[in-house]
Phi, psi and omega in degrees: 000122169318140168252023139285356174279298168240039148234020151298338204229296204279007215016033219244175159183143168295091180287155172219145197086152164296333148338298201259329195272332166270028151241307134032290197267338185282300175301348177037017181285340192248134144313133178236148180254319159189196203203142158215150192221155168311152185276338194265358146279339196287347172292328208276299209279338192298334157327302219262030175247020184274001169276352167281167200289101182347286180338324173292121162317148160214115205238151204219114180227136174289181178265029157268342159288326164317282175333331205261306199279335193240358141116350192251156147263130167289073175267356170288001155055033188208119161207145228201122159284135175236163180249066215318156078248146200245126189287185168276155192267358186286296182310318158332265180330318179272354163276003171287168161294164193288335147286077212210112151310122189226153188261100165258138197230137183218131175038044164295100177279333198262134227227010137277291165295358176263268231283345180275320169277077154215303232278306189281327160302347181261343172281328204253011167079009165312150190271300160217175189230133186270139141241166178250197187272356161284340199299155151279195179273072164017302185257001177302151157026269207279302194318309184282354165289277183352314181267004189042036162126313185326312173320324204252015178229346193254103199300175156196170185229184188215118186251176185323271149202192197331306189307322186249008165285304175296308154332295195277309199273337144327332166292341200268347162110068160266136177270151201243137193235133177230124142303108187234111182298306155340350193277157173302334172217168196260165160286004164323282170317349157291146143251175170278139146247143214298346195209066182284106172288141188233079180246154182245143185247195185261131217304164206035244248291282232073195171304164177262183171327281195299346134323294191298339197288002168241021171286187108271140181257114187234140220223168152265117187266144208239138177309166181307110189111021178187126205223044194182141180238148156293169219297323170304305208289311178336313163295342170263348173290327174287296189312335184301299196322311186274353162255006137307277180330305177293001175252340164111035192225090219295000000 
């Protein structure tokens, strides 16, 4: 089974690694359905399984049988059916502290950069993360290899778009930051605050207009002949800055 086939029709998604499947297992936000392993790990691998559900299967296969089941040769020898659930982004929200940082993703496609900003929202402590109906899938493959994991521990929900990104969360009172090369202030120039937003667009297009006019627009400022990062490193540059702030570290 194509695995956009299942998670469009199954709601399921595919963890892969030893890594990612014991944060899986830690986090306890996704349901597992089973676990399959290269046969020369499972002695190795046999520890990090006492958090699973008596119930989950765990199948020990060689590896030309691996090869054969996921269509690759497969060398992390570890894969795992997961069982998405994901909250309504209203509960998301209204469950955060009075205190909070949130990750907004706007029209992200690229499923290296979608693993990659999860990876630095989770390093730098963020509460949760927004995506829109532009976003790629998160829980796909590669996002969550990408992300060592992040993906399956950093709650995060999913709204239309930036207009309803924006909407909610400001109602909630956050002040809401647009990354921007354009932007009107640097990142120099934050201060803290108890309830904070980060959204990001997508490398070229970006925020739209109408996105930003409800922002603050804050830009990295970059040496000459260059106005512009890709969008993972951008995010970790910010989130560094502003869990500075949220740390008292001026």
């Amino acid at each position: 089974m194509r695995e956009r086939d299942l998670v469009g029709r199954e709601g399921r998604f595919i963890a892969e690694g030893a890594v990612v499947l014991e944060k899986l297992i830690a986090a306890g936000r996704h349901g597992i359905r089973s676990v399959l392993l290269a046969e020369n790990r499972l002695e190795a691998l046999a520890p990090r399984f006492a958090g699973l559900a008596a119930d989950v299967p765990v199948y020990a296969a060689g590896q030309a049988v691996m090869d054969a089941i996921v269509g690759f040769p497969i060398h992390r020898g570890v894969l795992a059916v997961g069982e998405r659930s994901e909250p309504a982004v209203e509960a998301l929200l209204d469950g955060l502290p009075p205190a909070a940082l949130v990750v907004g993703l706007v029209g992200i496609s690229n499923h290296d950069n979608m693993g990659g900003l999860f990876r630095n929202a989770a390093a730098f402590g963020a509460d949760a993360v927004l995506v829109d109906d532009g976003c790629c899938d998160p829980l796909y493959r590669k996002a969550i290899r990408v992300s060592v994991g992040a993906a399956l521990t950093t709650p995060f929900a999913r709204v239309a778009d930036g207009a309803e990104m924006t909407r909610m969360l400001g109602e909630r009172g956050f002040e809401l930051l647009a990354l921007s090369p354009g932007g009107q202030g640097t990142l120099s120039g934050l201060a803290a605050a108890p309830r904070q937003a980060a959204l990001f667009g997508a490398e070229g297009p970006g925020l739209s207009d109408a996105v930003m006019a409800r922002c603050r627009t804050v830009r990295i400022p970059m040496a000459g002949g260059f106005d512009s990062l890709n969008v993972a490193t951008s995010a970790g540059i910010v989130l560094n800055r502003l869990a500075e702030l949220r740390n008292g570290v001026n």
